[in-house]
N, C-alpha and C positions, 0 to 999 in steps of 0.2 A: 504494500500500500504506500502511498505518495500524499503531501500534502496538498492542501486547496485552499484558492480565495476566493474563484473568479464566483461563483452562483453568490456570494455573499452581497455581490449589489443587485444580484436579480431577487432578491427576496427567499433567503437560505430555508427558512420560514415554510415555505411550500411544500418541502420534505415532513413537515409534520401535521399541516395541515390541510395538504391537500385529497388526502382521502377523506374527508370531511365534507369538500366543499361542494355548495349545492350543481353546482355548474356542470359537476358529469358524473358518470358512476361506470361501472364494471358491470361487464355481461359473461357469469361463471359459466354457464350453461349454454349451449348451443339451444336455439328453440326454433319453430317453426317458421317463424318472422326473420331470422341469420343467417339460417344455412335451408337450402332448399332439401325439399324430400330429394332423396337419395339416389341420384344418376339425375337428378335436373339440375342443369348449369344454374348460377347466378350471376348476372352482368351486370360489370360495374363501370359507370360509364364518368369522365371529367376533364375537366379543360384540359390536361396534361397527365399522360401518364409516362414518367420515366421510365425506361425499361431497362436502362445499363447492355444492352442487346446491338451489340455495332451495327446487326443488320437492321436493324427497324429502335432507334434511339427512344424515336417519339410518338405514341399512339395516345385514343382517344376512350378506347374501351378495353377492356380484358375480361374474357367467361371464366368461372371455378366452375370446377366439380370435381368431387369427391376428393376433394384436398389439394389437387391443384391445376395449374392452370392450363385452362383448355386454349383458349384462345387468345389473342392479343392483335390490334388493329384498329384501324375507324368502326365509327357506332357500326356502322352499315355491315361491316366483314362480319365483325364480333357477335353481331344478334344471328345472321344468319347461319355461323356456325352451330349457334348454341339452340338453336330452336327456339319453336310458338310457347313451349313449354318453361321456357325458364325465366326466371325474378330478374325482373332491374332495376340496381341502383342508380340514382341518380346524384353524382355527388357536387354538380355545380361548377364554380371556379376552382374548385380544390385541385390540389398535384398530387399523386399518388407516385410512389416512389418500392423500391423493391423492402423486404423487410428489414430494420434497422437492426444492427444485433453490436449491443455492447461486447467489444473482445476483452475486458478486461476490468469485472469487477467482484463483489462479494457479497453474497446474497443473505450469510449469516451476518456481518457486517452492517449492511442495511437494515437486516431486521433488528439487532441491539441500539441503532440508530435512532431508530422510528420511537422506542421509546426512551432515552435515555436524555438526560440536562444536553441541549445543543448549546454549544458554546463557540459555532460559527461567528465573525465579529463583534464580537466582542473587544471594548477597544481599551480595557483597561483590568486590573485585578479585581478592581470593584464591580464591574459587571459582572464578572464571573460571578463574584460572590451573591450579589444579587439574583442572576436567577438560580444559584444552587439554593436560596433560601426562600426561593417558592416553587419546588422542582414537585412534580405529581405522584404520585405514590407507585408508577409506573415505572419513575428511575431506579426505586432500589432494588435491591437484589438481596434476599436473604437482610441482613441490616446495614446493607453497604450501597450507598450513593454513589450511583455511575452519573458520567459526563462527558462528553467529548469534542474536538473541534477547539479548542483553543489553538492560540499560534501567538509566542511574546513578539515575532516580527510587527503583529499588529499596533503593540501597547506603544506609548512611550518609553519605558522604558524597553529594551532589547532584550537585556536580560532574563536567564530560565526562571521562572518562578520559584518557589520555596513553598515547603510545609506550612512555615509559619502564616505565609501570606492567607491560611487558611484553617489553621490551629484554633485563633479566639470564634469564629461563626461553628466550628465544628469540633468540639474540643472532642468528642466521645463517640463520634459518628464517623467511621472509616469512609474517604472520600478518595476514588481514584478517576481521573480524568486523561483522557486517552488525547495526546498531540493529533493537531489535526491529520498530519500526514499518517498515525496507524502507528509510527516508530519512538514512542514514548508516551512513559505516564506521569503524570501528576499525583501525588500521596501526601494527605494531611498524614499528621503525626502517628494519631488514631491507628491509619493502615500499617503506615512503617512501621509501628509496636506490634499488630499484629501480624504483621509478614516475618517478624523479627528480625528485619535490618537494620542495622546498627554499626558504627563504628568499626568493627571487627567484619563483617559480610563483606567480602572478596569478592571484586567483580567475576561475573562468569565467563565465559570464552564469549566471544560476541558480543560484548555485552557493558553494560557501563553505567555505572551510580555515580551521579554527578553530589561531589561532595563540597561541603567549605572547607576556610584555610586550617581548621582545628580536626577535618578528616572527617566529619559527621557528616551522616547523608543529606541531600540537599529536599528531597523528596521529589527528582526529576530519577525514573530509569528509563535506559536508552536499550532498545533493543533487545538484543536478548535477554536484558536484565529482569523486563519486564514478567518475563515469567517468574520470579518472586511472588509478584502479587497474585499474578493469576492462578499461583498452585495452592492459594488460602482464599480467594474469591467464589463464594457459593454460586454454584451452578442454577441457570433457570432451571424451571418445573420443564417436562416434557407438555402441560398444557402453554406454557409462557412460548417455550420455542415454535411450536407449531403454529400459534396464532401470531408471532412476531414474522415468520416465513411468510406465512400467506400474506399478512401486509405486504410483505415488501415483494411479492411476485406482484401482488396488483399493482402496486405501485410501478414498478420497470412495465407494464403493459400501459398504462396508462400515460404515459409519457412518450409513446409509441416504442418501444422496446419488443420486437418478434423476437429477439432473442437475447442467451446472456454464457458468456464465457465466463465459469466461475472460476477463478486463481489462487484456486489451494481450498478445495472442498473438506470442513474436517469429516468423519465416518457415520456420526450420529447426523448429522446432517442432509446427508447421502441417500442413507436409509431411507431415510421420513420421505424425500424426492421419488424414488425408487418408489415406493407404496404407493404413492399419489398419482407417480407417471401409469402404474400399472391398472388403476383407477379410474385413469384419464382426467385427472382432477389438475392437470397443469397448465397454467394457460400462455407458455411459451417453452421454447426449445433451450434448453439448459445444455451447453457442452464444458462439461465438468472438468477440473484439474483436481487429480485426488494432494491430497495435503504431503509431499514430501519432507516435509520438515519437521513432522512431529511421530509419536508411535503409531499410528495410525496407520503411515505408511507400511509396514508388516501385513496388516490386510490387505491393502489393497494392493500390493506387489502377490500374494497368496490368491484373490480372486481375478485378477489381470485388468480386464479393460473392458467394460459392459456398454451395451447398445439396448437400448429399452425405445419407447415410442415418441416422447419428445424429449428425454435425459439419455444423454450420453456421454461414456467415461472413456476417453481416451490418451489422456496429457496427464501429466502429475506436473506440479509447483514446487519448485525450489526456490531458496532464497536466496543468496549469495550475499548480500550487505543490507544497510541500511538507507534511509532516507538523506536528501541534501540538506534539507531543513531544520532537521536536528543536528547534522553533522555527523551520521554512521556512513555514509555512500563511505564505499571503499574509494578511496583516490589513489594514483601513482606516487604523487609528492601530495606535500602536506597543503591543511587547508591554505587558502588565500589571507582568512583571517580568522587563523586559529594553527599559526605555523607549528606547535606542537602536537600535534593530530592532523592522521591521515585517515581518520576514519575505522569502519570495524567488518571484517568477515564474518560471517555469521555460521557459516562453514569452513574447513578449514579445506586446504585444495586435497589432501586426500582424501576427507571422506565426500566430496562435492563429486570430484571423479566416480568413487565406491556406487553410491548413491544414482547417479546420471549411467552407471553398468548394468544395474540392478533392473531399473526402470526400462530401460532402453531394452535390455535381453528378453522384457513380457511385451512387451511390444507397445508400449506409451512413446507418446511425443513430450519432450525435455521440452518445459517453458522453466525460465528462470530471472527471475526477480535480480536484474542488474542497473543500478543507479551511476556508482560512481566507472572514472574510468578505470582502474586497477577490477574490478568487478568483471567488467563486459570484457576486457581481454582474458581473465581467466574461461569466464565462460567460451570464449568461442577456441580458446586452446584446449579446455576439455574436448567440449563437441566435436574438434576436427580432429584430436586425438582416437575418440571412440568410433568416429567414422570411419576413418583408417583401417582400425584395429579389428572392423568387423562388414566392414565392408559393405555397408548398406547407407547411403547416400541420402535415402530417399524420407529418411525421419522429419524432415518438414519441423525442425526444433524451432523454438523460439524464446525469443530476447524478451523479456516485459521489461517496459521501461527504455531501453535503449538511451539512457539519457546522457551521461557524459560518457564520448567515445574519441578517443585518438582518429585520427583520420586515417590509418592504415587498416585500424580495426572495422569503420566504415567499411573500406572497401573489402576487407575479409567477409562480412555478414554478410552484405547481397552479391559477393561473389561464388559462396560455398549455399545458395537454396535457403538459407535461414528467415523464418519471420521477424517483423521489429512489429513490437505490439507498444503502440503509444499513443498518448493520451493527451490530446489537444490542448484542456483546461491544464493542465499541469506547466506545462508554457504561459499560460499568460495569468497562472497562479502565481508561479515562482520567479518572471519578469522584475519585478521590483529589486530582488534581491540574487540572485543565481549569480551574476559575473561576481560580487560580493565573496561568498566563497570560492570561487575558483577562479579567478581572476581573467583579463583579458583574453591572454591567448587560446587557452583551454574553452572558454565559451564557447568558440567557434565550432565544437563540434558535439554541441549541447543543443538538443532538441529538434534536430538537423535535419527535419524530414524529407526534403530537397536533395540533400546529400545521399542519405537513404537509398530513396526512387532513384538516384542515377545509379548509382553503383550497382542496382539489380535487386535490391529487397521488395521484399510483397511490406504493404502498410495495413497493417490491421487496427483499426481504430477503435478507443475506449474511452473511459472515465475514471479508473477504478474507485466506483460509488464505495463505501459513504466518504469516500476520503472530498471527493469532490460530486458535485449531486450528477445522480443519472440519467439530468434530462439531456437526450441526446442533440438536440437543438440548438444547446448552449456549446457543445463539442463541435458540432458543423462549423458554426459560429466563428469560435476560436480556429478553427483548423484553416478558415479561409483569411480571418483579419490578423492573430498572434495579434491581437486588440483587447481591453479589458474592456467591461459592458458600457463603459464612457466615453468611448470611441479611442482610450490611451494607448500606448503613444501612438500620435500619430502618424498614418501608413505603415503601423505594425512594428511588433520586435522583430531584429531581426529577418525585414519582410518579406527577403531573397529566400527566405523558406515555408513562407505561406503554400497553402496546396488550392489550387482551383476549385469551384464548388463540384464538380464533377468528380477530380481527387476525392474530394473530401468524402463525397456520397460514398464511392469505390470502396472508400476505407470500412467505411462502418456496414455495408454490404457485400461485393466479391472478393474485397482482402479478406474479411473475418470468414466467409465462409471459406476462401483457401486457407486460410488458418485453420478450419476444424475441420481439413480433409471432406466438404462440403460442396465445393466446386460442382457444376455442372446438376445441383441439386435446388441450393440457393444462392442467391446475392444478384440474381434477375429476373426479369421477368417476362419469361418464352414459356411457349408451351410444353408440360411435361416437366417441368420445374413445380416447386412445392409453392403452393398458393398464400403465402408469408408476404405483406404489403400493409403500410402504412399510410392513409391519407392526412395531408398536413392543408394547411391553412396558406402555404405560400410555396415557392417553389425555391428548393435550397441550392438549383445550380445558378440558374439566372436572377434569379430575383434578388435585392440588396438584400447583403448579408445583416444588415442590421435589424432586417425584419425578422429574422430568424428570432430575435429577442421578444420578441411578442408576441408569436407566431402561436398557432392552436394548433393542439391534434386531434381531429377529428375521427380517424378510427383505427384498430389495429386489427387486423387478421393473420390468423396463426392457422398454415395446414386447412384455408378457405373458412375458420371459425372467427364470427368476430368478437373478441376478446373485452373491446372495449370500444365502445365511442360516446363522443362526447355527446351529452343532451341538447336537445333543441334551445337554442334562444328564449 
């Protein structure tokens, strides 16, 4: 997981409140009025339908049936293929577009989100303090007050927080709040006493307790430290998790999300997917990364790689480092500004290699979680080591993150088949401050998606939610301007790496589905292709991208089911 700011001017707020809000609602159930009786097509007809399809870009209509898509063309083709017999929508001005599929977020993640203290902008200690002192009885957990989404770059002051800043509002109430990027927690004193860290607690491999000058913990752990707390933090109820999941599937439909690459699935969570898919109770295609980094991974290297009706396990997740915003990415040389640290491994390169053999030998696709640059060249000297060594080329691995790269390394990833799995808001989250840590030179090959696509890489486009929200709109958005929602800075960070809104579409469509070995199934819209398409409010290759900020989604179909759309006026 990666930090975020950018949704924070679009009203971060909509993550908790917008399953509430009267303006639209979910449709769990396929009904008579959705999906037609069985072998009659549905046409669906609007100003524009993108099709990502070289040989016919732009159509006017497209028929389902039986999940997917029969036909695609002008009104006049489309009804005639489909018969007297079949339903037609009518969707207006609207652009329909092929299905959107986040490649890179976290769906248990989302769901501890949706109810936990959000602590997105907040612009000071005192805010934080504030709303942890009107939080709903939904944040705790057992008697421990969750929160998350801070970030000190916000505050006046820079500096990491402290226990104390939260000791006198919570002297007896264990308080842990998760950094916005996923790679650090927050701990009143409360927790530290209960976690029993103390003075004496050795940092862990990976891992890192930010102390004062007298050696006492600061109440900041970095990385893998953080599993301290989490090995003393009570578990939700299996009713808690269940009901928190299903929020957050409606939610990714509802924002038009057809799909979601989950990046580090834990086991229990799997399960629950698994029952539901079998059910048919899911109302998008899930392509799962099982959690390589914790014991978990023991299963699922024992049951291999599952294919069920809209959940599929084929990837495991590794991590390799930490975040740039806390200051764990692994770097080459040392910070910019913080010359005595280079950052942390979170694995060490023997067992990272162990680990990426294991996998690879049941037949998973290696994604792996690489920030800094020291990171991303281990990674790709593994990968092209185990390539080698067995002779199978064709694993289709991938970079999450891809974010600070050498330029040689560039050209190694899209030279040797690899996916770069990256995250539009993450760029114009961490704009303000990125050259900051790693200084002039080394930017240049920080967030490079330009650089990427030439060298030969596939772009698979994401968000990783909750770290930054998963409305995909916001992602197009950023992927065409490297703009924050105020139009800053002007003409873009960095702007010789902006992607086209065609790019952009590609990314969150034909890259993610060459990402989950999906090609030729989804990420267009031809006939015989799976009937997965989103109708939006505006059109996100031509039309100005700043309309994408305001922009409605009006419906999501999944497999010719529609999932969601918005209510009438």
């Amino acid at each position: 997981m990666m930090r975020g700011r950018f949704g924070r001017t679009l009203g971060a707020l909509l993550l908790l409140v917008g399953a509430a809000a009267g303006c639209s609602r979910r449709v769990p159930e396929a009904t008579p009025a959705q999906e037609a009786v069985s072998g009659a097509p549905t046409v669906y007809v609007a100003k524009r339908i993108r099709t990502l399809d070289a040989s016919r870009p732009v159509a006017q209509a497209l028929a389902v049936r039986d999940g997917q898509v029969l036909a695609v063309g002008s009104r006049e083709e489309v009804l005639a293929a489909a018969g007297p017999a079949a339903r037609v929508v009518e969707l207006g001005d609207a652009t329909v577009v092929p299905g959107l599929t986040d490649s890179h977020g976290h769906l248990a993640g989302l769901a501890a989100a949706l109810v936990r203290v959000r602590l997105e902008g907040t612009t000071s200690r005192d805010e934080v303090r504030s709303r942890l002192s009107s939080a709903p009885p939904s944040a705790y957990q057992g008697e421990w007050l969750l929160g998350g989404g801070w970030d000190q770059n916000d505050w006046p002051e820079k500096a990491f927080p402290t226990h104390a800043d939260l000791d006198a509002a919570f002297p007896k109430t264990p308080v842990v709040l998760g950094r916005v990027d996923g790679h650090a927690l927050w701990l009143n004193g409360e927790a530290l006493r209960r976690a029993r860290i103390d003075k004496n607690t050795k940092d862990p491999q990976g891992g890192r307790i930010l102390r004062g000058p007298d050696g006492e913990p600061t109440g900041v752990l970095v990385d893998n430290a953080m599993e301290l707390a989490d090995a003393v933090l009570p578990p939700p109820t299996e009713e808690q998790r269940a009901a928190r999941l299903n929020a957050a599937l409606e939610h990714c439909a509802r924002v038009g999300l057809t799909g979601v690459h989950d990046a580090g699935m834990d086991l229990k969570t799997f399960r629950l997917l698994q029952q539901w898919d079998k059910e048919g109770r899911l109302p998008l295609r899930i392509y799962a990364m099982a959690d390589g980094q914790t014991a978990d991974r023991e299963q699922y290297l024992k049951d291999g790689p599952f294919q069920g009706k809209l959940l599929t396990m084929r990837a495991v997740k590794l991590t390799l480092d930490g975040a740039l915003g806390s200051r764990g990415a692994a770097l080459g040389a040392p910070y910019s500004d913080e010359p005595a640290h280079q950052g942390l491994l979170l694995l060490s390169p023997e067992e990272y290699a162990a680990r990426v053999h294991a996998f690879v030998g049941r037949g998973f696709q290696v994604a792996t979680h690489a920030i800094g640059d020291r990171a991303n060249t281990l990674v790709l000297d593994t990968l092209l080591k185990e390539m080698e060594a067995t002779g199978n080329k064709e694993g289709r691995h991938r970079v999450e993150h891809a974010q600070i790269m050498r330029p040689e390394d560039i050209t190694r990833l899209g030279a040797n088949g690899f996916v770069a799995s990256v995250q539009p808001t993450h760029a114009t989250s961490d704009m303000p401050w990125a050259q900051v840590r790693v200084g002039p030179e080394r930017i240049q090959g920080a967030y490079a998606w330009q650089k990427l696509k030439a060298a030969g890489a596939v772009l698979a486009l994401g968000s990783d939610f909750p770290v930054e929200r998963p409305d995909v709109l916001a992602g197009l958005y950023a992927a065409r301007t490297r703009q924050d929602a105020s139009g800053q800075p002007p003409g873009g960070w960095q702007p010789d790496q902006r992607l086209s809104g065609e790019e952009a579409l590609e990314g969150f469509t034909v890259g993610a589905a060459y990402a989950s070995f999906a090609e030729g199934k989804r990420g267009q819209l031809k006939p015989g292709q799976d009937a997965d398409f989103v109708v939006l409010s505006v059109d996100p290759v031509d039309g100005p991208a700043a309309d994408l900020l305001t922009a409605q989604v009006r419906l999501t179909v999944v497999a010719g089911r529609e999932v969601f759309h918005a209510a009438a006026p």
